[in-house]
C-alpha positions as CSV (number, residue, x, y, z in Angstrom):
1,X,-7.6,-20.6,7.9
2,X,-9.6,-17.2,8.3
3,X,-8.7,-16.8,11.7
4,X,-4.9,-16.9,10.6
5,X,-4.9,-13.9,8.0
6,X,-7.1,-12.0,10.5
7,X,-4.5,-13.1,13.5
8,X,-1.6,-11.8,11.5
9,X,-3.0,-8.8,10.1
10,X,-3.6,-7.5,13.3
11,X,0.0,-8.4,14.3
12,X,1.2,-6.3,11.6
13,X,-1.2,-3.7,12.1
14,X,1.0,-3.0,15.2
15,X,4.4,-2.2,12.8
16,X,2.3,-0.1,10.3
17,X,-0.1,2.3,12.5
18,X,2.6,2.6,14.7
19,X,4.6,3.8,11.5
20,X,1.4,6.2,10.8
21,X,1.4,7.4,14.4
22,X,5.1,8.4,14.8
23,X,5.3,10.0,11.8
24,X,2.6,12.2,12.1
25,X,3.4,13.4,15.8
26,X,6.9,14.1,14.5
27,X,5.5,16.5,11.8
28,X,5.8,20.0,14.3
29,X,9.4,18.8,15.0
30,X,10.1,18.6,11.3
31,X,8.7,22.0,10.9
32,X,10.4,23.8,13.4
33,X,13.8,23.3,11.9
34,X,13.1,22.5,7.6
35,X,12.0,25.4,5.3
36,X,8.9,24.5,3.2
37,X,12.2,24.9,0.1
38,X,13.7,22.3,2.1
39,X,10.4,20.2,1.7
40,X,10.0,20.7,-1.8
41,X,13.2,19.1,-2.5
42,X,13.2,16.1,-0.1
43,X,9.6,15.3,-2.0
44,X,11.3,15.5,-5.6
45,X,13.7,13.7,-4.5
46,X,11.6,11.2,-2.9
47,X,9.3,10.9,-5.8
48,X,12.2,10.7,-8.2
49,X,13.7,7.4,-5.6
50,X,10.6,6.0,-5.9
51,X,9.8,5.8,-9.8
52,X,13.6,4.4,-10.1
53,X,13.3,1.6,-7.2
54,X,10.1,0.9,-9.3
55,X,12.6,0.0,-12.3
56,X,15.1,-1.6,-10.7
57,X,13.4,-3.6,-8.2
58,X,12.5,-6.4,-10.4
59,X,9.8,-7.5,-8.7
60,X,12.1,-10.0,-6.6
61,X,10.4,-9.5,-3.3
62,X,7.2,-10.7,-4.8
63,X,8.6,-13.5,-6.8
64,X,10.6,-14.7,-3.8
65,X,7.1,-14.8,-1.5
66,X,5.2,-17.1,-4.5
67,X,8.0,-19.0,-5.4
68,X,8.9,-19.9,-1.3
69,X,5.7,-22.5,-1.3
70,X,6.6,-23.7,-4.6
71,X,9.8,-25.2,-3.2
72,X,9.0,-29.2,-2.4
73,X,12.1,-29.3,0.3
74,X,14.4,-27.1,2.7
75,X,17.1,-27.8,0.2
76,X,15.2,-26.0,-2.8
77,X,14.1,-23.3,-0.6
78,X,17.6,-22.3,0.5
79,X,18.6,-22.3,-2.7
80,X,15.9,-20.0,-4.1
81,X,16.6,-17.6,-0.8
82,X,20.4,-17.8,-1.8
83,X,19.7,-17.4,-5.6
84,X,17.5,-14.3,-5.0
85,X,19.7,-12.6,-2.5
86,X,22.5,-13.0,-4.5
87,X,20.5,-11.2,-7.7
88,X,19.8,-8.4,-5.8
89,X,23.3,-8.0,-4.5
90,X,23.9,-7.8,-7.9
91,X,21.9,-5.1,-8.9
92,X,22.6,-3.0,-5.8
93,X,26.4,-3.1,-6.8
94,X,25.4,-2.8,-10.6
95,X,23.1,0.4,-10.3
96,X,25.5,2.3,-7.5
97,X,28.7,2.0,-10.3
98,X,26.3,3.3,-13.5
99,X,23.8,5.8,-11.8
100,X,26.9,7.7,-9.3
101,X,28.3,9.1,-11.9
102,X,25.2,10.2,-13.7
103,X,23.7,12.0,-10.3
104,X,24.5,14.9,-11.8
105,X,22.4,14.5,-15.3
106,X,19.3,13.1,-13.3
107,X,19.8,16.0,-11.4
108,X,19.3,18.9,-14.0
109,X,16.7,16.7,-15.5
110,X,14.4,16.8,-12.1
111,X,15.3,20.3,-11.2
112,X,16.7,21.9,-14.3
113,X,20.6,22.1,-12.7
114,X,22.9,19.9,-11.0
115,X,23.0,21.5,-7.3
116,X,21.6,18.9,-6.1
117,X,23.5,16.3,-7.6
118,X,25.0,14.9,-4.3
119,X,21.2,14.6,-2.5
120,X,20.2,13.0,-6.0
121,X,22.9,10.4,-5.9
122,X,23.4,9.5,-2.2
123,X,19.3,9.3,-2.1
124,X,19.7,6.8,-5.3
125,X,22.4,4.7,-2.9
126,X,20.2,4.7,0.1
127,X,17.5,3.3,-1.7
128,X,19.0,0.5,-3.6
129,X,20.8,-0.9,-0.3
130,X,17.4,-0.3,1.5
131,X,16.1,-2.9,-1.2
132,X,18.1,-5.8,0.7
133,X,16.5,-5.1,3.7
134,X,12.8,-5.9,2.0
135,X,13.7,-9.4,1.1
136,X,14.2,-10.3,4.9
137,X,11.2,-9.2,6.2
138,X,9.4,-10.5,2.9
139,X,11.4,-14.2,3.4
140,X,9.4,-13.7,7.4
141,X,6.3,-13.0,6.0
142,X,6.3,-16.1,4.1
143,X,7.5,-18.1,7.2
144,X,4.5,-17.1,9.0
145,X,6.0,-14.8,11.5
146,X,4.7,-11.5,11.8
147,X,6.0,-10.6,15.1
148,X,9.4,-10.9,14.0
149,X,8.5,-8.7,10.8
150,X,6.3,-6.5,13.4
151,X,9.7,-6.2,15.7
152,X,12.0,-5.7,13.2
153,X,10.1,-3.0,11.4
154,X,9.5,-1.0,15.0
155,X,13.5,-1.2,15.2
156,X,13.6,0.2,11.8
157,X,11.1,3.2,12.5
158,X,13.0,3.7,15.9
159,X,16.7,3.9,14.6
160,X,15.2,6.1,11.6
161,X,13.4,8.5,14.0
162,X,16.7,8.6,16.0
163,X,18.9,9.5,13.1
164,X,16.4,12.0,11.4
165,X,16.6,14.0,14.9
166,X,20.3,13.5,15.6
167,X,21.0,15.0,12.0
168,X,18.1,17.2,11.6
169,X,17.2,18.6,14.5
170,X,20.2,18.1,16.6
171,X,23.0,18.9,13.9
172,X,21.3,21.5,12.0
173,X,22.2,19.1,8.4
174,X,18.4,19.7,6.6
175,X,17.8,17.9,3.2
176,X,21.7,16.4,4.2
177,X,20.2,15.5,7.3
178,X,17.4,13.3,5.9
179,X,19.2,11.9,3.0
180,X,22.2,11.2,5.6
181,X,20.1,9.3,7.9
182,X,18.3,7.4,5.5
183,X,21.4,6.0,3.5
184,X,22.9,5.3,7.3
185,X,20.0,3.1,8.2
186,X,20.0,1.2,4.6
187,X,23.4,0.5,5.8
188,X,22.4,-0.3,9.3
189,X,19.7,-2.7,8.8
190,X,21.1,-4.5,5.6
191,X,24.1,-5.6,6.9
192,X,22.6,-6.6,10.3
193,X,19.5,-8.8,8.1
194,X,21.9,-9.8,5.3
195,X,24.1,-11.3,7.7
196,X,21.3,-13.4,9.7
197,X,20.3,-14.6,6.4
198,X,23.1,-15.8,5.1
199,X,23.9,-17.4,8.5
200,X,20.9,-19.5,8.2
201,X,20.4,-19.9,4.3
202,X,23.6,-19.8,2.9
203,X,24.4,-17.7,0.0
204,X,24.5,-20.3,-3.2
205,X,23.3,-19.0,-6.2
206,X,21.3,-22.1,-8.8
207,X,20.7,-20.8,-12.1
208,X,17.4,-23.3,-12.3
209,X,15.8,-21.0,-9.8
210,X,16.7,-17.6,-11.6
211,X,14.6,-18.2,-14.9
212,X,11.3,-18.7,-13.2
213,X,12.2,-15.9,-10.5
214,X,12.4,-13.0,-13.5
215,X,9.9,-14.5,-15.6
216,X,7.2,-14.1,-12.6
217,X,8.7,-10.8,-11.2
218,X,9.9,-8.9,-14.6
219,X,6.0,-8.1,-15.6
220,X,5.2,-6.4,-11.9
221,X,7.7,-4.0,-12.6
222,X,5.4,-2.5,-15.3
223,X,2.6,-2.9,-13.5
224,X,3.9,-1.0,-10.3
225,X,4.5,2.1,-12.7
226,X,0.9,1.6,-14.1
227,X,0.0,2.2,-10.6
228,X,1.8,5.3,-10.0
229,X,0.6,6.5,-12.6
230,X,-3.2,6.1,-11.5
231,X,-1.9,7.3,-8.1
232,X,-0.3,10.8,-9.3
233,X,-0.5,11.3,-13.1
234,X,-3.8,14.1,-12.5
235,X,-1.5,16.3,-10.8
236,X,0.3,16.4,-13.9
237,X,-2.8,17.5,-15.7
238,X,-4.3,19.5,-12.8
239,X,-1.8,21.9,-12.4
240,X,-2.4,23.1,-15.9
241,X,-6.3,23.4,-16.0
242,X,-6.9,24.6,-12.5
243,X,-6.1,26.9,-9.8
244,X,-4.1,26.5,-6.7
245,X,-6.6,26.6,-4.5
246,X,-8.9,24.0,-6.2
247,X,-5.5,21.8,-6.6
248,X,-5.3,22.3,-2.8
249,X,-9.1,21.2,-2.1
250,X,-8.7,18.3,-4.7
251,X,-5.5,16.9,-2.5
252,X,-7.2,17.4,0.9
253,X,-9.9,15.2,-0.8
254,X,-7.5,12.5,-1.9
255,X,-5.4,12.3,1.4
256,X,-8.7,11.2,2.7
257,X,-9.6,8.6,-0.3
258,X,-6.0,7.0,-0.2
259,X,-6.8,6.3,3.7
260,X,-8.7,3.0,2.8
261,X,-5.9,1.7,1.4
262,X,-3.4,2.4,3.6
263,X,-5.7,0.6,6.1
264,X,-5.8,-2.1,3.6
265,X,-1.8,-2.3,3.5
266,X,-2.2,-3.9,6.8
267,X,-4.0,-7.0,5.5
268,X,-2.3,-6.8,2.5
269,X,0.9,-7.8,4.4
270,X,-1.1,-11.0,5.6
271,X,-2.7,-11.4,2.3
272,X,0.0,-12.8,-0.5
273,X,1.6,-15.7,2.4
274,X,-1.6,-16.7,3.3
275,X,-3.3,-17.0,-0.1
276,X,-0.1,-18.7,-1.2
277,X,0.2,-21.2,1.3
278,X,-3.4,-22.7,1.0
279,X,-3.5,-21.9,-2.6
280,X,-1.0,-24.5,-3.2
281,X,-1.3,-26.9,-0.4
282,X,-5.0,-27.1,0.8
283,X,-7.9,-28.7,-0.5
284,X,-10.6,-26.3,-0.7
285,X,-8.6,-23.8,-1.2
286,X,-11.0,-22.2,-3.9
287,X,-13.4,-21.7,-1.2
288,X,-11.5,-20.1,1.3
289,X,-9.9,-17.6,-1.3
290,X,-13.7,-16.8,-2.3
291,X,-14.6,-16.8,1.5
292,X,-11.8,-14.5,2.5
293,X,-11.9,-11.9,-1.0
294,X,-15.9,-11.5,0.5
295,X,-14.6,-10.6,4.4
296,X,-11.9,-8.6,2.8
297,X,-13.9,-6.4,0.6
298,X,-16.8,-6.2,3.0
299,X,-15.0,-4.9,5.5
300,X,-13.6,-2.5,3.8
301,X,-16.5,-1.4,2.4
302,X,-17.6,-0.2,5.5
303,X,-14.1,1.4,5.6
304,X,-14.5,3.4,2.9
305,X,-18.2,4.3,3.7
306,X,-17.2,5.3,7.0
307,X,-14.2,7.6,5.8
308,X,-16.2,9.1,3.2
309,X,-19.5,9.3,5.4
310,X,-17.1,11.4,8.6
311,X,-14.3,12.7,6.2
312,X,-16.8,16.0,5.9
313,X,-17.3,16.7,9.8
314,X,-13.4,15.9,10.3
315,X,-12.4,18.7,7.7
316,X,-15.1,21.0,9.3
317,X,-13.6,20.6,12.5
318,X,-10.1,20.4,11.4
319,X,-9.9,23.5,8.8
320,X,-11.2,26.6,8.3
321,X,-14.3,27.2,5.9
322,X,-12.6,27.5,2.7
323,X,-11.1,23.6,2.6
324,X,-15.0,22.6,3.0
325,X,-15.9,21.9,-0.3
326,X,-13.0,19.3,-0.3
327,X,-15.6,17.2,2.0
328,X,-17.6,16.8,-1.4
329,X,-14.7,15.1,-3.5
330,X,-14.0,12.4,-0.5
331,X,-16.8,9.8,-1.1
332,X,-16.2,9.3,-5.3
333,X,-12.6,9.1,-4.2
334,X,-13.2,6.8,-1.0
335,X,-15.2,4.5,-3.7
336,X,-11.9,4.9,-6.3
337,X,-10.0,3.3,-3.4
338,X,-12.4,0.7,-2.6
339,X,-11.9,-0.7,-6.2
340,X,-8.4,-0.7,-6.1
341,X,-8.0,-2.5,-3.3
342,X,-10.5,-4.9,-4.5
343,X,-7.8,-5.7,-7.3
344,X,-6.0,-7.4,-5.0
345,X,-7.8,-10.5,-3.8
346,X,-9.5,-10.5,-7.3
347,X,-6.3,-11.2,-9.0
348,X,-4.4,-13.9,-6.5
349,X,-5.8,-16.3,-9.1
350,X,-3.4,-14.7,-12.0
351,X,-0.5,-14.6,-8.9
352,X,-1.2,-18.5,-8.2
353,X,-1.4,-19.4,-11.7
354,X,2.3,-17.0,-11.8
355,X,0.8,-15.1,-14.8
356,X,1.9,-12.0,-14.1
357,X,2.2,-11.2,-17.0
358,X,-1.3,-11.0,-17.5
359,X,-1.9,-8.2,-14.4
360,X,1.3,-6.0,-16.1
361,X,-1.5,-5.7,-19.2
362,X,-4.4,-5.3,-17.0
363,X,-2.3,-2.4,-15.1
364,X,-1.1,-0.8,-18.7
365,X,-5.0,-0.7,-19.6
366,X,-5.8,1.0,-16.6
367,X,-3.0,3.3,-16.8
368,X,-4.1,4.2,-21.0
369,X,-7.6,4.6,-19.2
370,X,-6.4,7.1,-16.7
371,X,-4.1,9.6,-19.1
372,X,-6.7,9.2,-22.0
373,X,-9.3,10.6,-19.4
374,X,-7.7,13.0,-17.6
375,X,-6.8,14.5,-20.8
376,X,-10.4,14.6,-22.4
377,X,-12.2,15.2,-18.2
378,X,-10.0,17.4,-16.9
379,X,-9.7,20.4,-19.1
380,X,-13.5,20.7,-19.2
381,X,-14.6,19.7,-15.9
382,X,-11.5,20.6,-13.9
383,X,-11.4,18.7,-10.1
384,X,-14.8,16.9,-10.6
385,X,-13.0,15.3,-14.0
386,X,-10.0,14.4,-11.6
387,X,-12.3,12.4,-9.2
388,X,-14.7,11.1,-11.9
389,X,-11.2,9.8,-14.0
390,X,-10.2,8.5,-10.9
391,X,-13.2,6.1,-10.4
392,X,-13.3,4.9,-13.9
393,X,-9.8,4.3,-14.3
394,X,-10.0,2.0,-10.7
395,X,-13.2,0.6,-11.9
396,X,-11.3,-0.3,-15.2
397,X,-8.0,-1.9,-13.3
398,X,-10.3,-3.8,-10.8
399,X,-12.4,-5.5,-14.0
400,X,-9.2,-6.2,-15.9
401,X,-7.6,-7.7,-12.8
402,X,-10.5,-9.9,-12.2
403,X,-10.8,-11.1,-15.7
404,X,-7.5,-11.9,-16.5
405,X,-7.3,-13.9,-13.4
406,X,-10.1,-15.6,-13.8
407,X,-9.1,-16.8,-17.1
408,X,-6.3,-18.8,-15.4
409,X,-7.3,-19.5,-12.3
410,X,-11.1,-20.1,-12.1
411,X,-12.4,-18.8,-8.5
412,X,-16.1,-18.9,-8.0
413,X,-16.6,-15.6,-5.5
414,X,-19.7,-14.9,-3.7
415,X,-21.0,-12.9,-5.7
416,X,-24.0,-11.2,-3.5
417,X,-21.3,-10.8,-0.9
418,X,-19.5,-8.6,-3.5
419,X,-22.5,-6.5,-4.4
420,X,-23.2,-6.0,-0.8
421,X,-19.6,-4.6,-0.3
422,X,-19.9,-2.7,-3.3
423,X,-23.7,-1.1,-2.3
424,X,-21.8,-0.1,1.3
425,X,-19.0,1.9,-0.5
426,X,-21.5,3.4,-2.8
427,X,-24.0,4.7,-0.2
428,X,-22.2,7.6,1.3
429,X,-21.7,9.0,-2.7
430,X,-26.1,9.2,-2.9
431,X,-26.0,10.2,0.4
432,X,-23.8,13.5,-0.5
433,X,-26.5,13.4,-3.4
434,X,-29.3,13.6,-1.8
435,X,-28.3,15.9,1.3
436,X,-26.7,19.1,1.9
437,X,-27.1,19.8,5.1
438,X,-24.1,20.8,7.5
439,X,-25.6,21.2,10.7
440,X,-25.7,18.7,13.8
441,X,-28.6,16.8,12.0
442,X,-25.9,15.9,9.0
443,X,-23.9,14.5,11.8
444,X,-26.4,12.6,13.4
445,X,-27.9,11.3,10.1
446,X,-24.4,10.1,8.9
447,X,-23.1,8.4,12.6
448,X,-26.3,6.6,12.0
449,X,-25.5,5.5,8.6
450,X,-22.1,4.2,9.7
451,X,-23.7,2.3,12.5
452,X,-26.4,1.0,10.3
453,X,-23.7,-0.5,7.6
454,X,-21.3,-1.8,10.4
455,X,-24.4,-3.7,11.7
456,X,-25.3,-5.1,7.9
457,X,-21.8,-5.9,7.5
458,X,-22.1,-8.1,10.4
459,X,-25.2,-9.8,10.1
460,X,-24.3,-10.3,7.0
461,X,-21.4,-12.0,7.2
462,X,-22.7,-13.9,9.9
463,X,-25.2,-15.6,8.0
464,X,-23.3,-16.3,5.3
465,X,-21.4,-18.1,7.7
466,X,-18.1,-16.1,6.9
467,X,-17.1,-14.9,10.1
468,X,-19.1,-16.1,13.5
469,X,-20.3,-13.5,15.9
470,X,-19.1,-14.5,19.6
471,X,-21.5,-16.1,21.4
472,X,-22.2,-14.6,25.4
473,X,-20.2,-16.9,26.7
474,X,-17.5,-16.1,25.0
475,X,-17.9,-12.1,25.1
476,X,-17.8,-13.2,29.0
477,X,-14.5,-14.5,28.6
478,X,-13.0,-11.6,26.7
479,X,-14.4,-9.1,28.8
480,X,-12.8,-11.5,31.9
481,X,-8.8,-11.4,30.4
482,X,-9.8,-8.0,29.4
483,X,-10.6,-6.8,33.2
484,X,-7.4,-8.9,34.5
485,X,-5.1,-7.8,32.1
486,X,-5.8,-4.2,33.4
487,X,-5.6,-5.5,36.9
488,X,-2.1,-6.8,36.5
């Protein structure tokens, strides 16, 4: 069962770096033809979407993924599909007739007047029909086909680039342009998935399903805006206690952190179906979730060491010398992201058990954690109290996660395996200790670091018997299909 969630992440690892990819080549387009007053709008406006799809998503995507294996026949499954489908509908129609005509007030509230009212309400649209297109490719993932989701999301990316050049760069709309083309493609794609579904699934709507539905995804909507608030709430405090520069330095740093878990949003995508389908089917499932939790956060353990360990040549190379010191903040921050992905097999215990309720307190801990410290660190330490909040406040949503869970859904993890994982995401941290060096001997002392923990990692897991290294023969075989797939 291994083999599966690593098959399928790497199918969806096609639809998300793909998404990476694009989008960053397409930043000197965007440049060309928006003013950076033009980007500091679609951001607020962005931002502001994002906090309100928090509150108004109701955690249905998730609750429709746990609840899918819970179903005993086709029958019940349709039903929940139908039921959940129909709730969003709902809700779409229900926040587009009260929030339209208050555009204008969340307007002055984000910007302090109302000329912007009409970005600020057809954003809002956009956003709560894109919502019907998540349920789709969330109703795929739990079939077990992520080259469907994989397609559909490259069609998505395609149509969206197409409209964003059309209306931006072609037309000459700016912030219209992007707003225009995002509500367009809502449109686009949620009637074109809405309708397949409902072809195949029906549309009935059975009140038995719609109790257990809110009562499991009600209690992530707190917990998502627990989360953005460990994500983004220092800003908040940094902008007040340092200068511009140092708030520049400190979000160079954290683009670089955040980078192990956007790699870890690939397998994340594989994660929840998986875990769910043996969780509630298999025997021996406990030892596969604890077998695949110590893969997961060994590998990325040698993620983060490696983007903490070559974060400082790549900002070397990529900047000039005043974003250096930025290099400094990366491993703390790489480790901050290490635990917080590590929440996420930790807790599928709570999600089996459907006590979600349980993670939304673990989250509002987390989240008390994080404003109580950046209040008392970051006055007196400025961008080092940012990073060290940030740690503590992952390291205290990754312990309550894994408590909580454990309570209800008992999971005995290697735990050697963990420490390992944890010592390979700590290393690069007493490395930046211990050495200062910047010359070509930093450089060859920290590609040999990263080889030497890819090579632990390995071993490692090959003895414990959690992932087989290929024998000969079979790297003979590879390296055969390899050598005629590049002949044909």
């Amino acid at each position: 069962m291994l083999r599966t969630l690593v098959k399928d992440s790497a199918v969806y690892a096609v639809g998300t770096i793909a998404s990476r990819l694009v989008g960053f080549i397409m930043i000197p387009v965007y440049t060309r033809v928006l003013t950076p007053a033009d980007y500091g709008i679609i951001e607020t406006i962005v931002r502001l979407v994002d906090i309100i799809g928090l509150l108004l998503s109701l955690g249905l995507a998730e609750a429709l993924l746990r609840h899918y294996y819970l179903a005993k026949t086709d029958d019940e499954r349709n039903r929940l599909i139908g039921t959940v489908f129909n709730l969003n509908l709902l809700v779409v129609l229900a926040v587009a007739l009260i929030f339209w005509p208050l555009a204008p007030w969340v307007a002055r509230l984000t910007f302090g007047h109302d000329r912007y009212a009409h970005y600020v309400a057809v954003s809002l649209i956009g956003m709560m029909i894109g919502s019907l297109i998540e349920l789709p490719l969330t109703l795929w993932r739990a079939e077990g086909k992520p080259w469907r989701f994989t397609t559909i999301s490259l069609l998505k990316l395609f149509t969206q680039l197409s409209t964003n050049i059309v209306l931006v760069v072609w037309f000459r709309w700016g912030v219209w342009g992007v707003v225009m083309s995002g509500l367009l493609n809502a449109v686009l794609w949620s009637v074109v998935l809405g309708v397949l579904v409902r072809l195949r699934y029906g549309s009935c709507f059975d009140k038995q399903w719609l109790a257990p539905v809110l009562r499991y995804g009600l209690p992530l909507v707190p917990a998502s805006l627990s989360q953005f608030v460990l994500h983004y709430s220092d800003r908040f405090f940094l902008v007040r206690y340092v200068s511009e520069s140092e708030l520049g330095l400190y979000s160079l740093a954290y683009r670089f952190g955040m980078l192990v878990s956007v790699f870890h949003g690939i397998v994340a995508l594989a994660w929840s179906p998986w875990a769910y389908r043996i969780g509630d089917s298999e025997k021996g499932s406990v030892l596969q979730l604890s077998r695949a939790t110590s893969l997961t956060l060994i590998g990325f353990g040698c993620v983060s060491a490696f983007i903490a360990l070559l974060s400082a040549p790549v900002i070397r190379v990529m900047s000039v010398p005043s974003f250096w010191k930025a290099g400094d903040y990366v491993p703390l921050l790489a480790l901050a992201y290490w635990f917080f992905i590590a929440q996420g097999p930790l807790s599928t215990g709570a999600r089996l058990a459907q006590r979600t309720d349980l993670l939304a307190a673990a989250n509002g801990v987390a989240a008390a954690v994080c404003l109580l410290l950046s209040w008392w660190l970051i006055p007196r330490y400025g961008v080092w109290g940012a990073v060290v909040m940030t740690v503590l406040s992952m390291l205290t949503l990754v312990a309550g996660c894994y408590a909580v869970s454990q309570k209800v859904f008992a999971v005995q993890y290697d735990t050697t395996s963990l420490g390992l994982a944890f010592a390979l995401a700590c290393m690069p941290s007493v490395y930046n200790l211990l050495v200062h060096d910047t010359g070509i001997m930093d450089l060859i002392l920290r590609t040999l670091m990263c080889v030497g923990i890819a090579a632990a990692a390995i071993y490692w897991l090959h003895a414990r018997r959690i992932a087989r290294l290929p024998s000969w023969t079979q790297w003979r075989r590879l390296m055969a299909r390899v050598k005629a797939w590049m002949a044909a």
